[in-house]
N, C-alpha and C positions, 0 to 999 in steps of 0.2 A: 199185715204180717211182714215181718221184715226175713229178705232172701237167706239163704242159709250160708255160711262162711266158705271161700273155695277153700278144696284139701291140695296140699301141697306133695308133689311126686319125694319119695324118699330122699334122694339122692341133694334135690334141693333144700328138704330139714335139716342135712347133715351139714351143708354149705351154709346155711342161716346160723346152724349151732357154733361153727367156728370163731363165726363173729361177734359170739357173745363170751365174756368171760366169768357170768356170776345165773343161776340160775334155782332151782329149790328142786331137794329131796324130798318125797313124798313115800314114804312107809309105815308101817303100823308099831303100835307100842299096847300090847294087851290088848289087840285087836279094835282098838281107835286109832283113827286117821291121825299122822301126824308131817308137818310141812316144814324146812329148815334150808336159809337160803344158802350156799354152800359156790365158792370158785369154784370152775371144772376147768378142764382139758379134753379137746378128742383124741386119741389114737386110734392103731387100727383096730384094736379091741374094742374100742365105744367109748362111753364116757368114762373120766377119770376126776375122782376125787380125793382132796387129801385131809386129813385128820388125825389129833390125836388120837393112840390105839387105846386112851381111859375113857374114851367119850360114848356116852349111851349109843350113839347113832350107830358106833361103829358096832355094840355087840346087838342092837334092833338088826342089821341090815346085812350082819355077812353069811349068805344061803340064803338070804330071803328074794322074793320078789318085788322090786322098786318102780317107780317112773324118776325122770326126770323132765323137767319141765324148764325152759328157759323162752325168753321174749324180746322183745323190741316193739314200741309203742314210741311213736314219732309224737312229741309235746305238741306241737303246732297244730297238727291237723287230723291225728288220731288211730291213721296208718298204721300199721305194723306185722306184724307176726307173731307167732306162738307153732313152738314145736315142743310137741311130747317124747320121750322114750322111754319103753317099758322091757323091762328083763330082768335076768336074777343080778344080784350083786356078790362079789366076792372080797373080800380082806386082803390082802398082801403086806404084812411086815416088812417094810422097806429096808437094805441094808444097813447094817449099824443099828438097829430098833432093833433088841433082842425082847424074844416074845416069854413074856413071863411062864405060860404054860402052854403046853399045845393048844388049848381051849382057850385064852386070853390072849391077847394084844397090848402089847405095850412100846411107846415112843410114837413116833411116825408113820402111820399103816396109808396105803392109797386103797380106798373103796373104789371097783370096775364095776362098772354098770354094763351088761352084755347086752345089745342091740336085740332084742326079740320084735320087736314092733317101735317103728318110726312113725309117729304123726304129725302133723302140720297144718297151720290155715294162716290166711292171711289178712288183715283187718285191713274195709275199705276208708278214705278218708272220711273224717265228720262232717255231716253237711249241717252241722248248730253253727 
């Protein structure tokens, strides 16, 4: 039986997140899982995503509850990490993007993923 993965203190998931700049949206679509890798950014709010406001993801995900997931996996020797965040997600029509209706999004919106739960682990080197 192989040991279980260490978990990683929050504040170091967050310091791992920075250093990555591509990781995957995970929410629902008629209530099937659905996964989409996606650039981010942190601010002080959480993660930050950008997308078109015609794009399915954006009318799936704004009031919903999301993770995001992002990693780093070392080629060589199999190392790495994996950090989760799970929170609700919000829309924001960025300036200049005028919003077709109160209800729709249109041009440029940034999807915020609001930090409710931070996880993390860290992957040991392969011994293959």
């Amino acid at each position: 039986m192989k040991p279980e993965l260490p978990w990683l203190a929050e504040q170091r998931c967050l310091t791992l997140l920075e250093s990555a700049s591509v990781g995957r949206v995970v929410y629902t679509v008629g209530a099937l899982p659905a996964v989409l890798p996606a650039r981010f950014r942190l601010d002080e709010h959480g993660v930050v995503l950008r997308a078109d406001g015609g794009e399915a993801l954006v009318r799936a995900v704004d009031g919903s509850l999301v993770a995001f997931e992002a990693d780093h996996v070392d080629t060589v020797d199999g190392s790495g990490w994996s950090v989760t965040v799970l929170g609700p997600a919000r829309v924001i029509t960025l300036p200049g993007s005028a919003a077709a209706d109160r209800t729709a999004h249109s041009g440029q919106v940034e999807i915020r993923i609001r930090p409710e739960l931070v996880t993390g682990r860290t992957l040991s080197a392969s011994r293959h």
